[in-house]
C-alpha positions as a Markdown table, in Angstrom:
| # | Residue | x | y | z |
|---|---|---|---|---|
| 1 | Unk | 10.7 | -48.4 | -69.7 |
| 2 | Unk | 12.9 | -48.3 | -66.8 |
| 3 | Unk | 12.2 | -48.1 | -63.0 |
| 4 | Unk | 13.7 | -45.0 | -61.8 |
| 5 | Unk | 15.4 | -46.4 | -58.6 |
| 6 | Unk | 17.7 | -45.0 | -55.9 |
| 7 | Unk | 19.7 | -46.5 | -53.2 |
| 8 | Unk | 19.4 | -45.8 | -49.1 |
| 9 | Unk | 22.2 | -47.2 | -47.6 |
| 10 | Unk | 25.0 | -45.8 | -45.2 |
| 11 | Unk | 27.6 | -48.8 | -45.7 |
| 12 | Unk | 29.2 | -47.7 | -48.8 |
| 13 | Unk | 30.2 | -51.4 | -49.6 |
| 14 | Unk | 26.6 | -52.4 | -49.7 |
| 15 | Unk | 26.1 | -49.6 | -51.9 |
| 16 | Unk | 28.5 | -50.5 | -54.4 |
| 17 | Unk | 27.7 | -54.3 | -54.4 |
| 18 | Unk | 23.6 | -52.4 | -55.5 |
| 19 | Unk | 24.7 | -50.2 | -57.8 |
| 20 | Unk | 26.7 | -52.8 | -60.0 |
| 21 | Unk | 23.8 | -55.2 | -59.3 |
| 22 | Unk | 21.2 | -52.6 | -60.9 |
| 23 | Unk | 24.0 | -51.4 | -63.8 |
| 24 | Unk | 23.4 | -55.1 | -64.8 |
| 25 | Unk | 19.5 | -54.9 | -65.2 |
| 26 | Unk | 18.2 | -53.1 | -68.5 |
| 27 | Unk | 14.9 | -52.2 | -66.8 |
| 28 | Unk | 16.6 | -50.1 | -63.7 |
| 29 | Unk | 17.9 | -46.9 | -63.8 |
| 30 | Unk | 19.8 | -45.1 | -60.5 |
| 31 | Unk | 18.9 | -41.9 | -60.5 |
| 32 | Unk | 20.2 | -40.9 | -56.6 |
| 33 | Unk | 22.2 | -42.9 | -53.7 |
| 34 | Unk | 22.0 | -41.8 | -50.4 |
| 35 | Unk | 23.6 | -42.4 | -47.2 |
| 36 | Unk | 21.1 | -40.2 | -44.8 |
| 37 | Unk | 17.6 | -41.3 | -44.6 |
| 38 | Unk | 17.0 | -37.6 | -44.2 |
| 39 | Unk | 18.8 | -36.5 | -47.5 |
| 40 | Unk | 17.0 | -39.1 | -49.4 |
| 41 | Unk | 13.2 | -38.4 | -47.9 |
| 42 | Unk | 14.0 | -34.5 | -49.4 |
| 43 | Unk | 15.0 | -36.2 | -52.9 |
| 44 | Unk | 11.8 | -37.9 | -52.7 |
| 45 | Unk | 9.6 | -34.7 | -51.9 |
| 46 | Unk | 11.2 | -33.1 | -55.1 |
| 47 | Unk | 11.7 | -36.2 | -57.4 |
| 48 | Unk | 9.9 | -39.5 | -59.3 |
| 49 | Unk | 11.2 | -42.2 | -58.1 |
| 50 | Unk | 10.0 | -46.0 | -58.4 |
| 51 | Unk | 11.6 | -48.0 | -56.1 |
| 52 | Unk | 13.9 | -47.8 | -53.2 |
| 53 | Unk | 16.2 | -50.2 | -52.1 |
| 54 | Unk | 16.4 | -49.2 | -48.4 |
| 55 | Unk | 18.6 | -50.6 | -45.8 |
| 56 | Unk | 16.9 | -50.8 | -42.6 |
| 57 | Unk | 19.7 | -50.4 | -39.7 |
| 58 | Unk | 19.9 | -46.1 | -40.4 |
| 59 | Unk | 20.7 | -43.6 | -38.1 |
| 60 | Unk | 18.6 | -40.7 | -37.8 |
| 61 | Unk | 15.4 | -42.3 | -39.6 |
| 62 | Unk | 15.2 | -45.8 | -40.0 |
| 63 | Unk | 14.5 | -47.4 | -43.1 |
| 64 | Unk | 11.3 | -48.7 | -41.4 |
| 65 | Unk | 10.3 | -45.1 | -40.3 |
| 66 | Unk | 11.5 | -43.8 | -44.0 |
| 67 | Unk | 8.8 | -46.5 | -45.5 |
| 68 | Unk | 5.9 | -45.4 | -43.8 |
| 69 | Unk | 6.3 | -41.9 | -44.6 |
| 70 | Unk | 7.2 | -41.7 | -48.1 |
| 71 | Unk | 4.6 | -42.4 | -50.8 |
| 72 | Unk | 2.9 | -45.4 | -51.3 |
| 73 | Unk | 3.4 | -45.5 | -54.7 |
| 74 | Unk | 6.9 | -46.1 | -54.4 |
| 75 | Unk | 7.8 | -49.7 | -54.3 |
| 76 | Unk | 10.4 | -50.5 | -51.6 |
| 77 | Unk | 12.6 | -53.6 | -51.5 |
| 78 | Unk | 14.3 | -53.6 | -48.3 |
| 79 | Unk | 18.2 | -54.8 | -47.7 |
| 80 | Unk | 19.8 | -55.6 | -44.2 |
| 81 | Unk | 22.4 | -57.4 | -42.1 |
| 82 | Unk | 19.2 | -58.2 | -39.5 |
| 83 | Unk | 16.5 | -61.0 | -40.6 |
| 84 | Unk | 14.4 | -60.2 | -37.4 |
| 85 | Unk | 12.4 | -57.0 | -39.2 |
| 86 | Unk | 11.4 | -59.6 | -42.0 |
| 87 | Unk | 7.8 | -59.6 | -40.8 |
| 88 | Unk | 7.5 | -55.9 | -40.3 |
| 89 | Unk | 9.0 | -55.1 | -43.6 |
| 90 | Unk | 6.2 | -57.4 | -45.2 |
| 91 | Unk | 3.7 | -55.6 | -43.0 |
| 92 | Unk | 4.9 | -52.7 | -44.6 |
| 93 | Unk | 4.1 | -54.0 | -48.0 |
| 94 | Unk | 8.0 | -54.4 | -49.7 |
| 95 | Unk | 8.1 | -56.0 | -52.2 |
| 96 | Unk | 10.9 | -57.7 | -50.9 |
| 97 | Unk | 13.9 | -58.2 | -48.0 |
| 98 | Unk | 17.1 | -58.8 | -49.2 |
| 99 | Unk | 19.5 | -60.1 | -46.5 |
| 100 | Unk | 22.6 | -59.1 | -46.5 |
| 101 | Unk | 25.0 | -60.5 | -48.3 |
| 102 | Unk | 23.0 | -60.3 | -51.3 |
| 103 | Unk | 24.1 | -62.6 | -54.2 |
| 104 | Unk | 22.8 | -60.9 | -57.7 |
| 105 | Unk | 20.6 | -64.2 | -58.4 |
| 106 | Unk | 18.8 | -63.3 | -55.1 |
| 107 | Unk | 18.6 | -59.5 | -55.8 |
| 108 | Unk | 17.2 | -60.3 | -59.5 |
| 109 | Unk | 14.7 | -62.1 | -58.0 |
| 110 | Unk | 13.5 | -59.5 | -56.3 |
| 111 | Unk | 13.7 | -56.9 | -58.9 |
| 112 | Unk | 11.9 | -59.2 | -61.1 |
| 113 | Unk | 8.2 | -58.8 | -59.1 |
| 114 | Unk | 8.0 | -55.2 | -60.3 |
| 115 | Unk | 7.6 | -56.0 | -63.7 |
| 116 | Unk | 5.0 | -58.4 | -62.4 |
| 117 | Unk | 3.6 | -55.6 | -60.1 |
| 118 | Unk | 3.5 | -53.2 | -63.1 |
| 119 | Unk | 1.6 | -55.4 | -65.6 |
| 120 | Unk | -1.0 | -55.8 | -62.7 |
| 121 | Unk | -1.4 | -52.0 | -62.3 |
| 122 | Unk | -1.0 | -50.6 | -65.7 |
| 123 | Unk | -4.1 | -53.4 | -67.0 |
| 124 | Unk | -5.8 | -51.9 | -63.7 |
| 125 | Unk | -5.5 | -48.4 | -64.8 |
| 126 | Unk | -6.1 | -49.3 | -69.0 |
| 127 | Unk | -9.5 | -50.9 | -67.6 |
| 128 | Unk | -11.2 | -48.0 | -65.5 |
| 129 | Unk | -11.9 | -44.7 | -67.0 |
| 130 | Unk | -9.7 | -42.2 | -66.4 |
| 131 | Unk | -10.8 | -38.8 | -65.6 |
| 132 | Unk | -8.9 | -36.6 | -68.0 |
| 133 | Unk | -9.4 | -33.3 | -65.3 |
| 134 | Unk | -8.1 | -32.7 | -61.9 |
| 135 | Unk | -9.2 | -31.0 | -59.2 |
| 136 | Unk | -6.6 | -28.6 | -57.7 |
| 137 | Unk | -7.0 | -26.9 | -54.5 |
| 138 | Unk | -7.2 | -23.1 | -54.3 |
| 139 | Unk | -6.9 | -20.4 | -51.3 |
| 140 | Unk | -10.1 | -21.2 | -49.1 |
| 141 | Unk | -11.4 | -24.1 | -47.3 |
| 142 | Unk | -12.9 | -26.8 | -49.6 |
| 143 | Unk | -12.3 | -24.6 | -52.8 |
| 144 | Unk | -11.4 | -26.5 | -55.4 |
| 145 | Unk | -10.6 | -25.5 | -59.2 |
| 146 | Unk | -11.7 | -28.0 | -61.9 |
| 147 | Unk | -8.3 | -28.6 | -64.8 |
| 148 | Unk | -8.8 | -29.9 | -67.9 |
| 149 | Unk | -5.2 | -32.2 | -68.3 |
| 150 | Unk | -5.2 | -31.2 | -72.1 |
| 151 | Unk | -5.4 | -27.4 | -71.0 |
| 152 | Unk | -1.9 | -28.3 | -69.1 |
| 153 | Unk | 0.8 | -26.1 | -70.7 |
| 154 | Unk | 3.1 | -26.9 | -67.8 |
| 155 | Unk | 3.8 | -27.1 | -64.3 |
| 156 | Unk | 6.5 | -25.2 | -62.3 |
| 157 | Unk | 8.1 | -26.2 | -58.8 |
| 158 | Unk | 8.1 | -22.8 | -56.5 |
| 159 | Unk | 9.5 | -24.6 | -53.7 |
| 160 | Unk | 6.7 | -25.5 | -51.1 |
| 161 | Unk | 4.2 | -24.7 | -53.9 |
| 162 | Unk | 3.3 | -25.3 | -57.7 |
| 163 | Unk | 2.2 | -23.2 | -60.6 |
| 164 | Unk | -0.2 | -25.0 | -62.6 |
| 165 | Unk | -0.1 | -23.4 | -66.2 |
| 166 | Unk | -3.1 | -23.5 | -68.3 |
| 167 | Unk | -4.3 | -22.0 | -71.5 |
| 168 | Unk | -6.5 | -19.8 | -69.8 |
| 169 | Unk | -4.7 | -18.8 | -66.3 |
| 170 | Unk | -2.3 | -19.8 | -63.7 |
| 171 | Unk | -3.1 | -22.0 | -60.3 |
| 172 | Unk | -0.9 | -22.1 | -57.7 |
| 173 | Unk | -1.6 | -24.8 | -54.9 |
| 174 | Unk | 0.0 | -25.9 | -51.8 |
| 175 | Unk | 2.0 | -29.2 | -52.9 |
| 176 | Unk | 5.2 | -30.7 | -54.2 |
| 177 | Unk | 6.1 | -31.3 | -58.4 |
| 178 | Unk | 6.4 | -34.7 | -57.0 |
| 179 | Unk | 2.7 | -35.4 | -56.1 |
| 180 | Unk | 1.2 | -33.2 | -59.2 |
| 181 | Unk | 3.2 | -35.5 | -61.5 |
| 182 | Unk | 2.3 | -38.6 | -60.1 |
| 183 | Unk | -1.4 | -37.6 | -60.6 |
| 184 | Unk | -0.7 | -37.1 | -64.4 |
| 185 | Unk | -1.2 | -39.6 | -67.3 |
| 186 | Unk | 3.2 | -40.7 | -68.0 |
| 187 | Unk | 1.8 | -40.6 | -71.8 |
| 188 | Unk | 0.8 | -37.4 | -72.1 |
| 189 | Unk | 3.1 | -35.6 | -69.7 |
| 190 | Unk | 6.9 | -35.1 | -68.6 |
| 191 | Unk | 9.6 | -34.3 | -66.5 |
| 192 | Unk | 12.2 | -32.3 | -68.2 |
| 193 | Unk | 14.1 | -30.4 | -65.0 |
| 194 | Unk | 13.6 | -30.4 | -61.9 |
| 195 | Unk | 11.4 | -27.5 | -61.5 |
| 196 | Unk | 9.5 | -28.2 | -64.7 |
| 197 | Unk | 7.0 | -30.9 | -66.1 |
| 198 | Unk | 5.5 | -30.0 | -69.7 |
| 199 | Unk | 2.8 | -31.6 | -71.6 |
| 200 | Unk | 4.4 | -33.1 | -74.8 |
| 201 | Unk | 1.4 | -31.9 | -76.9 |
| 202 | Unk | 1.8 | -28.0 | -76.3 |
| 203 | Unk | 5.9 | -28.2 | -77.0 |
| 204 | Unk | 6.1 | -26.1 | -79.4 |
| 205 | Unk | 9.8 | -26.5 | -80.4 |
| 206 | Unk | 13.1 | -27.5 | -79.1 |
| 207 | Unk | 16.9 | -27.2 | -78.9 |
| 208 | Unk | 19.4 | -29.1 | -77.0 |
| 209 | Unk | 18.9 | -27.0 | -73.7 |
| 210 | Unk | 15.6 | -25.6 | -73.6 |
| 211 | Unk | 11.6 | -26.8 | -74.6 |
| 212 | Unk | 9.3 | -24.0 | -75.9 |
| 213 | Unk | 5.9 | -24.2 | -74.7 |
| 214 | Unk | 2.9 | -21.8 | -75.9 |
| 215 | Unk | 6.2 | -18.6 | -76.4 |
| 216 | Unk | 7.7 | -20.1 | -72.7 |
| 217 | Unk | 11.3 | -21.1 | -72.8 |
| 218 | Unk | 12.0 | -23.7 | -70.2 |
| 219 | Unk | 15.2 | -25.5 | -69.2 |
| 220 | Unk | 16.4 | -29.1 | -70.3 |
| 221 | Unk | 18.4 | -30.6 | -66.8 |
| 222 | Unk | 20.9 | -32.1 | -67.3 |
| 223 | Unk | 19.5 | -34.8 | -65.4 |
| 224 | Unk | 16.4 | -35.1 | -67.5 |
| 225 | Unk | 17.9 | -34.7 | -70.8 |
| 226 | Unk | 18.1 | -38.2 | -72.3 |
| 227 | Unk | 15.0 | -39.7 | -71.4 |
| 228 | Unk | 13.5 | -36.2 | -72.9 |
| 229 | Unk | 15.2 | -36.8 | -75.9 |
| 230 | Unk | 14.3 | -40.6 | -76.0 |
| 231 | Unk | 10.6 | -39.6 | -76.1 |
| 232 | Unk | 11.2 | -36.9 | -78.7 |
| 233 | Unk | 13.1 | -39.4 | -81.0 |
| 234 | Unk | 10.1 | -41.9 | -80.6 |
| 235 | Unk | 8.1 | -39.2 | -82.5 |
| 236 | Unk | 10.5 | -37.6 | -85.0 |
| 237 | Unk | 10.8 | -38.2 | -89.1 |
């Protein structure tokens, strides 16, 4: 499986040298390049990403400011003209810091410690017990409503908020599609536009621009579409 990465940068021939660099590695996949810190935090609030290869020297946000605030489940691996933010960047947990120029055996060196990364979290995660129910947040202070993840039809993006569509009812909660679908099991769930994440055991049926889910047509993105259709054909006869 690939890590869905994107590019921060606002030299465009830096930019080019890491996109051919990343065309070049079967496990990385660009999904978004970005020349604005700011434009790129609002990708992140909407989409999955893995990694981000930020360049530090932005204007606006810095790439240091832009790492402390996004997720921390997004690995960063930072790139820059400036070896004095070395130690901060490291502070900041990156996985690495690419100086500027970056020679590919130097940037696949890098790239290389999230598969190790990965193998150490996913045998982290195979080993605990995972709960299979979430607890979403309701209207009220403390109130919390207990979801059974295989009761999860699918969950719609209404801008600032979410729609969380069970069997039984509909939740909406104050959040982003982002952080909903990093608290679901990859397996069992996915992303198939940008306003929709279905659970692959309630499709019902599909066509090449829409999923059916319990009578619900929902768009295919164009965006989405192939790595849909890769998990489909991984269960077809």
């Amino acid at each position: 499986m690939a890590f869905k990465c994107i590019i921060v940068d606002d030299e465009p021939p830096a930019t080019r040298i890491l996109e051919n660099y990343i065309g070049k590695v079967n496990f990385l996949e660009k999904v978004g390049v970005f020349n604005d810190s700011l434009k790129a935090l609002e990708f992140l609030n909407s989409q999955s990403v893995d990694v981000i290869f930020l360049d530090i020297q932005m204007p606006q946000l810095t790439g240091l400011q832009l790492s402390r605030i996004i997720s921390k489940n997004i690995k960063v691996i930072f790139t820059t003209a400036y070896p004095d933010f070395a130690l901060e960047g490291f502070e900041l947990n990156a996985v690495d810091y690419l100086l500027k120029p970056i020679a590919f055996e130097r940037f696949y060196q890098a790239v290389s410690k999230l598969n190790s990364e990965s193998k150490i979290e996913l045998s982290s995660t195979s080993n605990s017990n995972a709960p299979d129910f979430l607890f979403i947040k309701t209207d009220g202070k403390n109130k919390f409503q207990k979801v059974f993840l295989n009761d999860v039809l699918y969950v719609e993006s209404l801008q600032n908020y979410v729609c969380i569509h069970t069997v039984k009812q509909q939740i909406i909660t104050h959040s982003s599609l982002k952080n909903v679908i990093e608290s679901l099991p990859e397996k069992d769930f996915i992303q198939i536009h940008k306003s929709y994440v279905v659970s692959l055991k309630h499709i019902e049926s599909t066509d090449n621009f829409s999923v059916f889910v319990n009578g619900k047509e929902l768009p295919i993105g164009a965006t989405y579409k192939d790595a849909f259709f890769d998990e489909i054909d991984q269960n077809k006869i």
